[in-house]
C-alpha positions in Angstrom: 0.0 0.0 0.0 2.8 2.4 1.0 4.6 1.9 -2.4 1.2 3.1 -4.3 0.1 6.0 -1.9 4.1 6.9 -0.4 3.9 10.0 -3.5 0.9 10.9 -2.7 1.8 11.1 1.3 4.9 13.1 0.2 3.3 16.0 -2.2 0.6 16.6 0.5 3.4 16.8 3.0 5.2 18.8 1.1 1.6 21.2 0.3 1.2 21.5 4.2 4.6 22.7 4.6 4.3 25.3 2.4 1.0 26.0 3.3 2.3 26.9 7.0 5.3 28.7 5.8 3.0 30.9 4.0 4.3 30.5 0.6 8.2 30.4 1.6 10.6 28.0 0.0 11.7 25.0 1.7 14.8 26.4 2.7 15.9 30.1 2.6 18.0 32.7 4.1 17.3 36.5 5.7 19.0 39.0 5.3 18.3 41.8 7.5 18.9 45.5 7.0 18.6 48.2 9.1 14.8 49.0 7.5 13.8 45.8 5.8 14.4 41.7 6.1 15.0 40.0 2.7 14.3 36.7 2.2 16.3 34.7 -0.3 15.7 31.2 -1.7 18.5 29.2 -0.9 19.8 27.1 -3.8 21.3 23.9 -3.0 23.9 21.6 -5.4 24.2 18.0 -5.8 27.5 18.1 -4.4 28.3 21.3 -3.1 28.3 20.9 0.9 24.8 21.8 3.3 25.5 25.3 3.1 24.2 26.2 -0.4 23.8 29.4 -2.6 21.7 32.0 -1.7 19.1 32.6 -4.8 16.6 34.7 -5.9 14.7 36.9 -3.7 11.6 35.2 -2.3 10.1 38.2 -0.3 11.0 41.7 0.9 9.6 43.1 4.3 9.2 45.9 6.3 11.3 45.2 9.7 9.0 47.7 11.4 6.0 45.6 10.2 7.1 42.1 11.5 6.7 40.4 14.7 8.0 36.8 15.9 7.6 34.5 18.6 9.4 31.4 19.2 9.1 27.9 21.3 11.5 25.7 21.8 10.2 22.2 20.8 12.8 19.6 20.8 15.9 20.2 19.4 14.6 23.2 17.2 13.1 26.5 17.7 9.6 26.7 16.5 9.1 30.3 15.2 6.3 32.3 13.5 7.0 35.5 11.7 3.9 37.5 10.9 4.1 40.1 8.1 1.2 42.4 7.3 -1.4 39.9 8.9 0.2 36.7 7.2 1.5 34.8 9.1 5.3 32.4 8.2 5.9 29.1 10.5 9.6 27.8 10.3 12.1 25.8 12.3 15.4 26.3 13.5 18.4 24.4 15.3 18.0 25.6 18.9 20.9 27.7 19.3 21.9 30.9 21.4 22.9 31.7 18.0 19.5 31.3 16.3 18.0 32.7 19.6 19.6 36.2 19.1 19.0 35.8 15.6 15.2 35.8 16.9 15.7 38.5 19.0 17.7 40.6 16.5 14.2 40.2 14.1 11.2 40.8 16.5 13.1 43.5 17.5 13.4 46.9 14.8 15.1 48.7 16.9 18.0 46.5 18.4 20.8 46.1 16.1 22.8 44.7 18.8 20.3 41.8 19.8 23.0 39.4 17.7 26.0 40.6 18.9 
C-alpha cells in the first residue's frame, strides 16, 4: 500500500509545509537591513556541501511591520513570523545563535540583539 500511496503522502506533506510557511521556500535565508528583512531562496547543489547558494529573492519586508515568537520544541526552535497579517511558521536548530537571531528580528530597533 505504501509503495502506491508513499507519493501521494509526500506532495501533501510537502503542500502542508508550504502551506504553514506561508508560501516560503523549503529552505531560505534573511538577510536583514537596518529597515527591511529579505528573504532569499537558498539554492542547493548535488555536491556542493549543506550550506548552499543564496538565490533569488523570495520576499521583501518591512522590519518595522514584522513580529515573531518562538518555542522551543525539541531540538529546534519553532518560530512564527507575521508580516502584514500573514502569518510564516519555520524551524530552526536551537541555538543561542539562532535565539539572538530571533531576538535581533522581532526587534526593529536592536541592532545589537545578535551581537
Amino acid at each position: 500500500m505504501a509503495s502506491h500511496f508513499g507519493f501521494l503522502f509526500g506532495m501533501l506533506i510537502r503542500k502542508s509545509r508550504k502551506i504553514r510557511s506561508g508560501g516560503l521556500p523549503p529552505q531560505f535565508l534573511l538577510a536583514v537591513a537596518a529597515d527591511e528583512v529579505i528573504v532569499l531562496e537558498r539554492k542547493m547543489k548535488a555536491r556542493g556541501g549543506p550550506l548552499g547558494k543564496p538565490g533569488d529573492e523570495a520576499a521583501r519586508w518591512n522590519r518595522s511591520q514584522l513580529s515573531v515568537t518562538w518555542v522551543p520544541a525539541g531540538y529546534l526552535l519553532k518560530a512564527t513570523v507575521v508580516v502584514d497579517g500573514k502569518s510564516h511558521q519555520v524551524s530552526v536548530a536551537k541555538h543561542a545563535l539562532s535565539e539572538a537571531f530571533l531576538r535581533l528580528l522581532s526587534d526593529p530597533e536592536d541592532v545589537s540583539a545578535a551581537a
